[in-house]
C-alpha positions, -999 to 999 in steps of 0.1 A, spaced: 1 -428 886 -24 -400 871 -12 -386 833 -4 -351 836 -20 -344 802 -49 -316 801 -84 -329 800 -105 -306 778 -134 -292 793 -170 -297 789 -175 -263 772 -145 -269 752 -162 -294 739 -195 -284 732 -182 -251 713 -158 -274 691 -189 -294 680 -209 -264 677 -181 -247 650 -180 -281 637 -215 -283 627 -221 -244 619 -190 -240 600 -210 -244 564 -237 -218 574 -218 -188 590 -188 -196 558 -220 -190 534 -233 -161 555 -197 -143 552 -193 -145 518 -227 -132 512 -220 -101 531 -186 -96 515 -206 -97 483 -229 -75 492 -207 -47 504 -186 -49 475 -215 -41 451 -222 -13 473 -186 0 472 -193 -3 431 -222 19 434 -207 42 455 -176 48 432 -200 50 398 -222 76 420 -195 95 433 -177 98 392 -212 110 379 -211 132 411 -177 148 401 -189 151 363 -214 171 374 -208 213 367 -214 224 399 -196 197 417 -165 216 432 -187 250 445 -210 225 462 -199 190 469 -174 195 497 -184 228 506 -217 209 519 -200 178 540 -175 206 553 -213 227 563 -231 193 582 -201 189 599 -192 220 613 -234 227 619 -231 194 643 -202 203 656 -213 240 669 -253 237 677 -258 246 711 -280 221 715 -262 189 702 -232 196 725 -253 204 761 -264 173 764 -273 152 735 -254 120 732 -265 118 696 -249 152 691 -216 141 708 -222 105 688 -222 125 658 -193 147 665 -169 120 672 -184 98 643 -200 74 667 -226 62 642 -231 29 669 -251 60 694 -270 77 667 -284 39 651 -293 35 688 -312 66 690 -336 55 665 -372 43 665 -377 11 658 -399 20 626 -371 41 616 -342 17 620 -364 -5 597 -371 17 574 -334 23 569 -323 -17 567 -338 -19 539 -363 -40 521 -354 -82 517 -365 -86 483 -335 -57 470 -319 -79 449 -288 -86 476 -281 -50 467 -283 -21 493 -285 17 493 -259 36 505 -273 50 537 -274 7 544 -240 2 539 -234 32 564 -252 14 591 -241 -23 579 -223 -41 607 -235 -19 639 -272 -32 642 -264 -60 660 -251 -36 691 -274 -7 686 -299 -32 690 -283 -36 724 -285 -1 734 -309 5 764 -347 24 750 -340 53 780 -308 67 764 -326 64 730 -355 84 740 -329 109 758 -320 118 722 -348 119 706 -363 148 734 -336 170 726 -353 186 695 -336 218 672 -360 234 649 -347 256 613 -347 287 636 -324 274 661 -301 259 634 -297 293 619 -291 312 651 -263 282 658 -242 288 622 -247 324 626 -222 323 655 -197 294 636 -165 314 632 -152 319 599 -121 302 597 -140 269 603 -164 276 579 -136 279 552 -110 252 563 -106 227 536 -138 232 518 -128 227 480 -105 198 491 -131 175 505 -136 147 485 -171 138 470 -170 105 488 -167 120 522 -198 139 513 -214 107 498 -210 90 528 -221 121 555 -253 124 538 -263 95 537 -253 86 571 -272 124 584 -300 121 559 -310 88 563 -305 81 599 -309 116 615 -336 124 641 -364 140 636 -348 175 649 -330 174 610 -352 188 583 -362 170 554 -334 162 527 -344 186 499 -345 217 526 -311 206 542 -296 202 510 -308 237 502 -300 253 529 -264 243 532 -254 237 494 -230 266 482 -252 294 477 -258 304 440 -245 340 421 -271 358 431 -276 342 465 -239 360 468 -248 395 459 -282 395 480 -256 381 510 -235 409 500 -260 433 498 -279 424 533 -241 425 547 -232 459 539 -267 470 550 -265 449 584 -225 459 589 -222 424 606 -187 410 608 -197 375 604 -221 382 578 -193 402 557 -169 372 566 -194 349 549 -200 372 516 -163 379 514 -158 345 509 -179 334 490 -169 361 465 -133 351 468 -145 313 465 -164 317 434 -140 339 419 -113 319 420 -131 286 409 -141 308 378 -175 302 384 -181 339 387 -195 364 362 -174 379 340 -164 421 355 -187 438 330 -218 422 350 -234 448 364 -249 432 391 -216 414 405 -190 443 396 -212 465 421 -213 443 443 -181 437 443 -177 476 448 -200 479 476 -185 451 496 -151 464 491 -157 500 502 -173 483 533 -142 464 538 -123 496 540 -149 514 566 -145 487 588 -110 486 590 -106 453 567 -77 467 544 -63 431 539 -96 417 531 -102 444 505 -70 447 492 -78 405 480 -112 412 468 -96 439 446 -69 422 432 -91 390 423 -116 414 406 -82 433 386 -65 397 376 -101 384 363 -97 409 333 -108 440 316 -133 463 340 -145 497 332 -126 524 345 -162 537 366 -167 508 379 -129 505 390 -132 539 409 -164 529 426 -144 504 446 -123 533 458 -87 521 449 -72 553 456 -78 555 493 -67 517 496 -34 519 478 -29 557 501 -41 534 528 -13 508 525 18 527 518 8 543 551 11 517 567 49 515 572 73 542 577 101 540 548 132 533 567 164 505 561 147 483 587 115 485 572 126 484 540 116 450 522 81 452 537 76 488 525 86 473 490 58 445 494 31 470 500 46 494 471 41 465 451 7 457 460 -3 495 451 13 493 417 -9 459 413 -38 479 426 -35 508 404 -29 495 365 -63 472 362 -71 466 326 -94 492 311 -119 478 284 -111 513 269 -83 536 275 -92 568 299 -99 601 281 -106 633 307 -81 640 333 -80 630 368 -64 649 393 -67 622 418 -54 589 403 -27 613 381 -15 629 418 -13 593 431 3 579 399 31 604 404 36 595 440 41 557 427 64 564 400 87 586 427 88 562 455 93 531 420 126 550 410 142 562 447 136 522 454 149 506 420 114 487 412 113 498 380 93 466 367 64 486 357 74 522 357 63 523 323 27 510 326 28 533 356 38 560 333 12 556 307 -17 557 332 -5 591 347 -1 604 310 -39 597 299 -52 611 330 -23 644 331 -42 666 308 -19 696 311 2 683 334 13 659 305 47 677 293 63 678 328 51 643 334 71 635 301 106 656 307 108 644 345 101 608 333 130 614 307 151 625 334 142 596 357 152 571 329 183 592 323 198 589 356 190 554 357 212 551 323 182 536 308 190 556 277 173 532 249 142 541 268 149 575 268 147 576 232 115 557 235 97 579 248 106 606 240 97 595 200 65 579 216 50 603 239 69 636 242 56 651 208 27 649 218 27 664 254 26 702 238 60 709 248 72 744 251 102 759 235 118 763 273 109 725 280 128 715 244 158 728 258 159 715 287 156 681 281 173 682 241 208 677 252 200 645 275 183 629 245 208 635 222 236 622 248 214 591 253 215 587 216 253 584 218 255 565 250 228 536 239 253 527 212 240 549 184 201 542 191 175 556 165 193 591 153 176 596 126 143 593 138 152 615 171 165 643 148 137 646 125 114 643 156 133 674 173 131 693 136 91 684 141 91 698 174 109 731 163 87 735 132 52 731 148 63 756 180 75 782 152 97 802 173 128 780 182 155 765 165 178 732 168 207 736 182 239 729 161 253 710 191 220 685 187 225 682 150 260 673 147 260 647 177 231 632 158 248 634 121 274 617 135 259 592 156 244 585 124 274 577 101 292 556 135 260 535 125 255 530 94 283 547 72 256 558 50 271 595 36 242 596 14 215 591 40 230 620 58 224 643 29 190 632 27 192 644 64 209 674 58 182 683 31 155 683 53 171 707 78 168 729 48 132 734 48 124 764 47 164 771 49 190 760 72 194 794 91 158 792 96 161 755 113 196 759 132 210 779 158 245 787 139 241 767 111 280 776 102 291 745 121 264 724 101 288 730 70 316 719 92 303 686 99 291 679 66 326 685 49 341 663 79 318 637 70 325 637 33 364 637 36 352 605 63 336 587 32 362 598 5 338 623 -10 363 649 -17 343 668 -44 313 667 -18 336 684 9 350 712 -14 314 723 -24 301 723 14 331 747 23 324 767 -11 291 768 2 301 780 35 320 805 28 292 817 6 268 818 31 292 834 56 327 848 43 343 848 79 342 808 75 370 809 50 391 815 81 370 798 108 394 773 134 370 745 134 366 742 97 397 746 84 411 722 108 389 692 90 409 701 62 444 702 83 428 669 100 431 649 65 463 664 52 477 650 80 468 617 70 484 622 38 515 635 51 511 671 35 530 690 66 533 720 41 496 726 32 492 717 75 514 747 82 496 769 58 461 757 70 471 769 103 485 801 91 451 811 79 436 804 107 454 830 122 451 858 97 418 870 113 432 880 149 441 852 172 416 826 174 396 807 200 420 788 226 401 764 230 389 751 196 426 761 186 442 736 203 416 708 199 418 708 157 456 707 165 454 671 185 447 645 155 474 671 139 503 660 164 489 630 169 494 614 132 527 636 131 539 614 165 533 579 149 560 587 121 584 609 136 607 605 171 601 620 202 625 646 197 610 656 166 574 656 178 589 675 210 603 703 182 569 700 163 547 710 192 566 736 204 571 753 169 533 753 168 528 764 204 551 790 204 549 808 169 515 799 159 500 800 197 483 772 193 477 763 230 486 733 252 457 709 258 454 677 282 457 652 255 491 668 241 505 667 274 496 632 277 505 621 242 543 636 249 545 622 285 533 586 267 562 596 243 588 601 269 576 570 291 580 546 264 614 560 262 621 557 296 635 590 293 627 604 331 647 638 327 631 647 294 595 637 310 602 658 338 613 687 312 582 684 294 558 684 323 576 716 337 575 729 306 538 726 305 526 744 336 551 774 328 537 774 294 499 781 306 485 750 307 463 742 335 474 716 359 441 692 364 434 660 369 449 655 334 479 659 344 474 640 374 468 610 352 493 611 328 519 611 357 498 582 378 499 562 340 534 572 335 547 558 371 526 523 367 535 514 331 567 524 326 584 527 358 562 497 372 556 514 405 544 490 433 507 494 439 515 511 481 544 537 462 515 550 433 486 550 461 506 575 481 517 595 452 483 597 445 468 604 482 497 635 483 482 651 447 442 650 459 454 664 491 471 689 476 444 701 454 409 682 450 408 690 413 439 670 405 419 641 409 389 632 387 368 598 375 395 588 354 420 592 380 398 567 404 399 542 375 435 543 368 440 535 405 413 508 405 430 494 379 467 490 394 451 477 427 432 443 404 464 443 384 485 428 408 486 392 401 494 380 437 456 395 450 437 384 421 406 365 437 410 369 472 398 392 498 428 416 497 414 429 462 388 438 480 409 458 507 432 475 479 401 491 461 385 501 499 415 519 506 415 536 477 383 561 488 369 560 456 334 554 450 324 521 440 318 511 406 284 520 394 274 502 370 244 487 379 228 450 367 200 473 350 223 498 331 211 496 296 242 519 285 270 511 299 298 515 280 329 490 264 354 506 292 328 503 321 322 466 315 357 455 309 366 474 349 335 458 362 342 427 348 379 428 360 365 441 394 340 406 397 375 387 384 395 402 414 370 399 440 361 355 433 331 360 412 334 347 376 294 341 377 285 375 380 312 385 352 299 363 325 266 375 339 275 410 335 286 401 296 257 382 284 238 414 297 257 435 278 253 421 247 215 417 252 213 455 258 231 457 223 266 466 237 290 469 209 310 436 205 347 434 221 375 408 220 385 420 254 353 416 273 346 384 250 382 372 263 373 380 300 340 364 300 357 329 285 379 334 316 352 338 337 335 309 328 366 286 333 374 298 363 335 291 375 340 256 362 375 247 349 365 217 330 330 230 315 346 239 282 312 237 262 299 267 278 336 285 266 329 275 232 293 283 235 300 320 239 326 321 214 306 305 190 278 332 196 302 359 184 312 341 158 279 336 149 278 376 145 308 377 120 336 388 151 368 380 148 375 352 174 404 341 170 428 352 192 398 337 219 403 305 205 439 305 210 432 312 247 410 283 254 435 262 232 460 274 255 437 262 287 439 229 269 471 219 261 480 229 296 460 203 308 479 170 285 492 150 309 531 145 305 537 112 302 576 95 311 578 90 268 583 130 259 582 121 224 544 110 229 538 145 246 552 162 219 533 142 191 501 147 217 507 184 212 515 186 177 485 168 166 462 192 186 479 221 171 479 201 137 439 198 140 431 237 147 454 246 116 432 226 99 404 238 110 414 279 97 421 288 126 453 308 128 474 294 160 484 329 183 513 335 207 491 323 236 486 291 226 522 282 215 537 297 247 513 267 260 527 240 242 558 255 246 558 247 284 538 217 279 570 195 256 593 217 286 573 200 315 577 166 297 617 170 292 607 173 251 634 203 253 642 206 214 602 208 215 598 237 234 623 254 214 602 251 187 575 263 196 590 294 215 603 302 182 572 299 163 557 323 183 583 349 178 574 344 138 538 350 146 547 375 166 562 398 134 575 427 129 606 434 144 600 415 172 626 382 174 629 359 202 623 367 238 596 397 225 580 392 258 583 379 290 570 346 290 588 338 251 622 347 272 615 325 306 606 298 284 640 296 257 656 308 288 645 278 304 651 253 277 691 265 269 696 259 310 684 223 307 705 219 279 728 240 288 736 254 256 763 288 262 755 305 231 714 307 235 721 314 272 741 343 265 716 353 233 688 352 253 701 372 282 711 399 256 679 405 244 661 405 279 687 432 289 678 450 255 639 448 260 613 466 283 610 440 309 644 435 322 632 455 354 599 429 364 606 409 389 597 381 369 626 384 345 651 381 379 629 353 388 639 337 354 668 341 353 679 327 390 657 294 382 678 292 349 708 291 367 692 261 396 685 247 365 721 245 350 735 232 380 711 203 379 709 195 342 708 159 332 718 171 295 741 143 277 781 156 269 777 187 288 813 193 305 819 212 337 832 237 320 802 242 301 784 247 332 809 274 349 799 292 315 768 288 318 765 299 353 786 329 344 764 344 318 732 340 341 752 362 371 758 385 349 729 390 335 710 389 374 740 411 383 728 434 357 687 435 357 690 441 397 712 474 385 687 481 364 660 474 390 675 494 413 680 528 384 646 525 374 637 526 416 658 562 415 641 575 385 606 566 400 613 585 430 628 611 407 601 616 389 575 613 416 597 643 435 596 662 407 558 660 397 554 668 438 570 701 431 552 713 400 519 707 412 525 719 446 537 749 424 504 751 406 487 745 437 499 777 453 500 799 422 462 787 424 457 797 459 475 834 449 456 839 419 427 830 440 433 855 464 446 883 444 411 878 425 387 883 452 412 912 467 407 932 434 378 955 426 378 945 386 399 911 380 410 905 342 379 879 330 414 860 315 431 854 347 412 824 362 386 818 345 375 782 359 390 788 400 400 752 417 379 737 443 409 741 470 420 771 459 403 786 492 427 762 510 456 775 498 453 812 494 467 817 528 499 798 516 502 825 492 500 856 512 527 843 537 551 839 504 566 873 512 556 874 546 576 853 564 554 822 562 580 799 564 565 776 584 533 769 564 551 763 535 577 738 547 552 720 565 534 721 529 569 705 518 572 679 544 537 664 533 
C-alpha cells in the first residue's frame, strides 16, 4: 500500500538548497543596506536642524516644497499626457526613475568608492532601481518628448488659484522639502531648470521682491497677481520678517495695495492688510490716511442695516471700525480734520446707543485732537454720554482733564455744571475739591460769570462727607474770596449758610458765630433769613433747647411770612429730634402748634414721620385723622403720600402682597402722580419679601405684574448707590441667582461703593446658597472687609449660625450640647461677640437633639444680648423657640409667660406666631417629659387655646383696620384727585388765575376735570362709577 505522505517537489528542492547555500551572502547584503540607509537618515536629520537654524528657514523652507508641488500638480503639460507628470503627482517615484536616461540614472546612483555613504537624492531612489530598470525604453522616451520650457512654467503658476498657493505653507516641515528636492532636483527631466534657477524662482520672494509684486499688481489690476502680493504681505507680516511701518518703501506699498483692494471691491482683504499694518505698531498719521481708512470703516458699517436681527453682526463690524480708526500715532495729531473728527463722532454715537463702551475714551481723545473748534461740544456731549450711562467717576475725569481746555463758554458752563456736581455726589464723593477749584478756574479766566451757590455748597459738603476736614474747607472757602466772594458767587448769602452749618458739624461754635456775624454784615436781611437761622434751630434741637427753637422760629417770621418751601424743610430735623423723645401725641401737638400759629407748612417727610408714628402705634383711627388732616391742611397729595400709606399697610398692618398690589393699582389709576420711583420700589420690595416665592419663578411673576420698569442698574454702573444694590441684590436672591448677586457686590466695591453690613450680609448669603458647603469663599469676603477696618461682626454670627445648623444631632443630646458649646466657646475666644442669630441657632440645634434645658439657655442668652428693654420672646423666632421648649417639657408657668408676652408684642398677628403656637400644643400632647401628670397637660393645652383663641382675634381686628384704613385713604385721595381735576378746570376757565392756586398741575388732572364740573350738575353717575372703582 502507497504512503499518503507528500513528496516534495523537484523545485522545492532546488530552492531549499539554493537558500541554503545563499543564506550568508544575501544576510551580509541586508545588513549593509540597513546600514547604509541609517547613515543617510543621520545626514538627513543633521541637514534638515542646520536647515531650521537657518534665519530665513520658515519664509522659505515650506513655502518652496508647497510651490514644486502645486507647479507639478497644475502645468498643463504634465497632466495631458505625461506619465512622469502623473508619476509625479501621485508620488510615483518608480515612473519618473524609469523615465530617465541611462547616463542620468547613473549619475544619480552614485559613485562606489563613497565611503558606503550616499546623498540624499540616492536614498530617494534606493530600493526602486531594480524595477525601473524593468520599465520598457518606449514609455521612457514618451516622457522625455514632452518638454516645458521657463516660459511655459510661468504661464502654468500664473493661472494656480490662490487658495492652493497658500494651503499649509508655513506648516510644511523642512524634511518634506529636503526630500522633494532632492527627489525633483536630482532625478527631474530635462524640461526642469537647473537647481540654482528653480530654487530662485520658487523660494519665498524677498522684501523688495514684495513691493515690486505689489507695485506691478496695482499697475496690472490683475486678480491673481493682487492675490499673490496680498499674501505675501500678510505672510511676511505676520512671521515678523517685515520692515518696521516707518519704512518708506513698505508702508506705501502697503498703502497703494490697500486702496487697490478697496477699488476692486476687496473690503475683507483690505480691511486684514490694515489691521496687520495698525497691530505692527506706531505709523505716521500721513501715511495712515494714504491707506484711506475712512472710506473702509464708512464702507463696513454700511454694510448691514442696524436692526435686532442683525444686531450682533452689526457689532462685529462696529468693532472692526473702532480697531481701524485708533492706530498708534508716532506723534499725536495737531490741525483739525473735518473728516476723521465727523467720522469719530459717528463711532462714539453708534458705541453708546449699543453699550460697547470699551474704547469710547480712546475714541474720544482722537475726535478731541482733530475737533479744533468743535472741541467744547465734543467735551459737554461726551459728559452727557457718560452721565446717562451713570459713569459718573468718569465724568469728573474728564471734565478735570479735557474740558478746561476746550474754551468753554459761559452758556456751555451752565449747562453742563449741575451734572458734574451731581456726579460728584453720586460717585461717592469723587475729587470735590479739585472739581470746585477747576469750575472757580473756569469762571475766573471767562470773566463774566459766576459759580453758582448751588455748585458750591454741594461741593463743600461733598467735601466734609469725605474727609471731615473743617479746616480744609476754609482753605476752600478762602479761595472763593479772591477777588471777593460776591465777585465769585451767584448769592454768595447761602455760602455763609453752609459754612456756619459746617462749623456747628465739626463743633466749631466760635467759627459759626463769626460766619453769621459776618453774614449779617455783609447783608443785614440775613439776620432773619429761613435757611440760616434754621442751622442754628437745627443744633438747638440736638441739645434739647425747645425755647431758643421757638424763638429762632419766631424771628424768622418778623420779616413778613417766609418762603413755604425752605420754611418747612429747616423745620424737618426740628420735629424729627423732637419725635425721638417725646410721644406721638406730643409730637402730634408739637407740629400742629408750629403749623398753625407759626405757618410753618406741611412737607412729605412730616407726613410720613407722623404716619411712621401712628403705624408703630397701631393706632388706625389717629393715622387716618392725621392723613385727613393733611390734605385739608394744604398739603399736596403726591406720591408721598402714596408711600407712606403703601409702607404703612405692609409694615404694620402686614398686608398680603395681592391686598397692597390692588391698593396700589386703584391710587395710580386714580391719579398718575400718586405713584413715583419710590413707590415702584416699595412694591418691588413686598413682592421679594414673601418668604414662600423666594427663588422660584413666581418672584419673577409678582415683580411682572407689578408694571414697573425693571431695575436699572446696569453691570457697568459705576454709581450706583447703597439702596440700589441692596434691591438688585435682593432682586437676583428672589429670582435663583446668588452668582450674579455676589457678582454685583464684588463690583460694587471695586467701583469704590461705600461699605455696608447689609449688602456684605446679602452677598455671604449669596455665596452659600451658590454652594452651601463652600464656606472659604464666605469667609473670604468677610475677611476683605475686615481687612478695611468694617465692623463684621454681626456677618460672622450669620455664617456661625449656617454652621451650627449643620451639627449632626446625635441619640446622646448631652454630646450635641457640649458640640455646640465648644463652638460658641471658640468664637468667644476669638473676640468675636456672639449675636442673636447665632444663638437662635444653637438654640434649635440642643431642641432638635431633645437637649431641652439647652435650648432654654441659649434662647435666653439672646434676650440678654438682645438689651434694652427687650426680655424673652423680643422676636419671633426667640418666642417659637422657648415656646417650643416649655411644650416638650411641658412646664405651665413658662407656657403661660411666654404666651403673655407674644400677645403683648408686635407679632402676635403673623401667621407664624399661630403657627407656633398650634405646634406647641401637638407638642404637649406628645411629650415624653418625665413626672408630667395629665393634669399638667389639660393646663397646658388650655393656655395654648387661649392664646390661639386670642392672636386669631387679633388677626382678624388687624384684617378690619387694614381695610379701614385702605377705605379711608381711597376717599382722601379720590378727594384730592377731584379737587385737582376742579382746580384744573377752574384754571384754564379763568382769564387771570392766582399764580398760588396750582402751581405744579397733576398729570391726570385733565382726566378728571370733567368729574368736577358734573359735581353740581347732576353727574351722579360719573362719580359713583368713580366710587365703585
Amino acid at each position: 500500500m502507497s504512503s499518503s505522505l507528500p513528496v516534495p517537489s523537484k523545485a522545492a528542492l532546488t530552492a531549499l538548497r539554493g537558500l541554503a547555500v545563499g543564506t550568508t551572502c544575501t544576510l551580509a547584503l541586508v545588513v549593509e543596506d540597513r546600514r547604509r540607509k541609517i547613515n543617510n537618515a543621520l545626514r538627513v536629520i543633521e541637514n534638515g536642524q542646520k536647515i531650521k537654524s537657518a534665519k530665513r528657514y520658515r519664509a522659505g523652507g515650506g513655502a518652496l516644497a508647497v510651490a514644486l508641488e502645486e507647479e507639478a500638480l497644475w502645468d498643463p503639460g504634465l497632466l495631458a499626457g505625461s506619465r512622469m507628470g502623473l508619476a509625479l503627482q501621485e508620488g510615483d517615484l518608480r515612473s519618473a526613475e524609469s523615465a530617465l536616461s541611462p547616463t542620468t540614472r547613473k549619475s544619480s546612483l552614485g559613485d562606489e568608492n563613497n565611503g558606503g555613504v550616499d546623498t540624499v537624492e540616492n536614498m530617494a531612489l534606493d530600493g526602486v532601481e531594480t524595477e525601473s530598470r524593468a520599465r520598457e525604453k518606449p514609455e521612457a522616451e514618451a516622457a522625455i518628448a514632452v518638454k516645458s520650457d521657463a516660459s511655459d512654467i510661468d504661464y502654468a503658476c500664473s493661472f494656480a488659484p490662490n487658495h492652493q498657493r497658500l494651503r499649509n505653507a508655513s506648516s510644511t516641515s523642512i524634511q518634506d522639502s529636503s526630500r522633494l528636492g532632492g527627489m525633483l532636483f536630482k532625478s527631474s527631466p530635462r524640461w526642469f531648470l537647473t537647481n540654482t534657477e528653480l530654487i530662485k524662482r520658487y523660494a519665498f520672494p524677498t522684501i523688495d521682491e514684495i513691493v515690486a509684486q505689489v507695485h506691478e499688481a496695482c499697475r496690472t489690476r490683475d486678480g491673481r497677481q493682487i492675490a499673490t502680493a496680498l499674501r505675501n504681505m500678510l505672510e511676511v507680516m505676520g512671521q515678523r520678517s517685515a520692515p518696521d511701518n516707518l519704512d518708506q518703501s513698505w508702508i506705501e506699498a502697503s498703502a497703494l495695495l490697500c486702496r487697490t483692494c478697496q477699488e476692486e471691491g476687496m473690503l475683507e482683504d483690505a480691511m486684514k492688510l490694515l489691521l496687520a499694518v495698525i497691530a505692527r505698531g506706531p505709523l505716521e498719521e500721513s501715511a495712515y490716511l494714504r491707506h484711506e481708512p475712512f472710506a473702509l470703516i464708512r464702507s463696513l458699517l454700511g454694510r448691514t442695516e442696524l436692526s435686532e436681527e442683525t444686531r450682533s453682526a452689526y457689532q462685529l463690524n462696529l468693532d472692526a471700525g473702532i480697531n481701524l480708526f485708533l492706530p498708534t500715532f508716532t506723534a499725536r495729531p495737531t490741525d483739525p480734520d473735518g473728516q476723521m473728527y465727523v467720522l469719530g463722532r459717528e463711532l462714539l454715537e453708534l458705541s453708546f446707543s449699543m453699550d460697547r463702551l470699551q474704547r469710547i475714551f480712546g475714541m474720544y481723545r482722537r475726535c478731541n485732537l482733530v475737533a479744533g473748534e468743535r472741541s467744547e461740544s465734543l467735551t459737554s456731549w461726551f459728559l452727557t454720554k457718560l452721565y446717562e450711562k451713570r459713569d459718573y467717576k468718569s465724568v469728573v475725569k474728564v471734565f478735570l482733564s479735557t474740558y478746561a481746555k476746550s474754551s468753554p463758554t459761559a452758556e456751555s458752563l451752565h449747562a453742563i455744571g449741575d451734572m458734574i456736581v451731581e456726579s460728584v455726589e453720586l460717585g461717592h464723593n469723587y475729587r470735590p475739591e479739585q472739581v470746585l477749584k477747576t469750575l472757580h478756574s473756569i469762571c475766573s479766566d471767562l470773566g463774566d460769570t459766576k459759580l453758582s451757590s448751588h455748585w458750591v455748597i454741594k461741593l463743600l459738603v461733598s467735601h466734609w462727607k469725605q474727609h471731615h476736614d473743617f479746616q480744609a474747607i476754609e482753605t476752600l472757602f478762602q479761595e472763593l474770596q479772591t477777588p471777593s466772594l460776591k465777585d465769585s458767587v451767584y448769592r454768595s448769602d447761602n455760602i455763609y449758610r453752609i459754612m456756619v452749618e459746617l462749623a456747628l458739624e465739626a463743633g466749631e461754635r466760635a467759627k459759626a458765630d463769626s460766619y453769621f456775624a459776618a453774614a449779617t454784615a455783609a447783608n443785614g436781611a440775613l439776620a432773619s433769613d429761613v435757611r440760616l437761622l434754621g442751622v442754628f434751630a437745627r443744633f438747638r434741637a440736638k441739645d434739647g433747647d425747645w425755647a431758643a427753637v421757638r424763638a429762632t422760629f419766631e424771628a424768622m417770621k418778623q420779616r413778613g411770612r417766609p418762603k413755604h418751601k425752605a420754611y418747612g424743610q429747616v423745620f424737618v430735623p426740628v420735629l424729627k429730634a423732637y419725635a425721638d423723645t417725646h410721644t406721638v401725641r406730643e409730637t402730634e401737638a408739637f407740629l400742629k402748634s408750629y403749623a398753625d400759629e407759626l405757618e410753618v407748612p406741611l412737607c412729605s417727610y412730616m407726613v410720613t414721620l407722623m404716619a411712621k408714628q401712628y403705624g408703630a402705634a397701631r393706632d388706625v383711627r389717629s393715622l387716618i385723622s392725621w392723613l385727613d388732616y393733611s390734605s385739608r391742611a394744604g398739603f399736596p397729595v403726591d406720591a408721598a403720600f402714596t408711600n407712606a400709606i403703601l409702607v404703612r399697610c405692609r409694615r404694620q398692618w402686614k398686608f398680603p402682597f395681592r391686598d397692597l398690589r390692588t391698593l396700589y393699582r386703584k391710587l395710580r389709576a386714580l391719579n398718575p402722580d400718586f405713584v413715583d420711583k419710590h413707590t415702584e420700589q416699595v412694591m418691588a420690595d413686598a413682592a421679594l419679601l414673601d418668604s414662600k416665592h423666594v427663588g422660584c419663578s413666581a418672584a419673577k411673576g409678582r415683580l411682572l405684574s407689578l408694571r414697573v420698569d425693571p431695575n436699572k442698574l446696569s453691570f457697568r454702573a459705576k454709581g450706583a448707590q447703597v439702596e440700589d444694590l441692596v434691591f438688585a441684590m435682593k432682586e437676583a436672591l428672589a429670582v435663583g441667582c446668588p452668582r450674579r448677586a455676589v457678582w454685583l457686590y464684588k463690583r460694587a466695591l471695586h467701583l469704590g461703593m461705600p461699605f455696608s453690613q447689609q449688602t456684605l450680609r446679602l452677598a455671604v448669603q449669596a455665596r452659600l446658597r451658590a454652594a452651601p458647603t463652600d464656606y472659604h469663599g464666605a469667609y473670604a469676603l468677610i475677611q476683605a472687609a475686615q481687612a478695611k477696618g468694617q465692623d463684621v461682626h454681626s456677618v460672622i454670627n450669620q455664617l456661625l449660625a449656617k454652621q451650627l445648623g449643620e451639627i449632626s444631632c446625635t441619640t446622646n443630646p448631652t454630646k450635641t450640647y457640649e458640640t455646640v458649646r465648644a463652638t460658641l466657646a471658640h468664637y468667644r475666644n476669638c473676640g468675636i461677640p456672639l449675636k442673636e442669630p447665632s444663638l437662635h441657632r444653637a438654640a434649635l440645634t440642643c431642641l432638635s437633639a431633645g437637649h431641652i434645658r439647652g435650648a432654654i439657655t441659649y434662647a435666653l442668652e439672646a434676650a440678654e444680648v438682645r438689651g434694652g428693654s427687650a426680655g424673652p420672646c423680643f422676636d419671633v423666632h426667640n418666642f417659637k423657640i422657648l415656646l417650643a421648649a416649655y411644650a416638650e417639657l411641658v412646664d405651665v408657668a413658662g407656657l403661660q409667660d411666654t404666651v403673655d408676652r407674644a400677645l403683648a408684642s408686635d407679632y402676635k398677628e403673623d401667621s407664624a406666631c399661630r403657627t407656633a403656637l398650634r405646634h406647641a400644643r401637638v407638642r404637649v400632647a406628645h411629650s415624653r417629659a418625665w413626672g408630667v401628670t395629665l393634669q399638667q397637660r389639660m393646663r397646658a393645652r388650655a393656655v395654648l387655646d387661649e392664646g390661639i383663641r386670642r392672636v386669631v382675634e387679633a388677626r382678624r381686628r388687624r384684617r378690619d383696620e387694614g381695610k379701614l384704613l385702605e377705605a379711608a385713604a381711597m376717599r382722601i385721595m379720590r378727594r384730592a384727585a377731584l379737587d385737582a381735576g376742579w382746580k384744573k378746570e377752574e384754571k384754564k376757565g379763568s382769564e387771570t388765575g392766582d399764580e398760588d392756586g396750582v402751581a405744579d398741575g397733576f398729570l391726570g388732572a385733565e382726566y378728571f376735570a370733567p368729574l368736577g364740573r358734573e359735581l353740581d350738575g347732576g353727574g351722579a353717575a360719573r362719580v359713583a362709577a368713580v366710587e365703585a372703582f
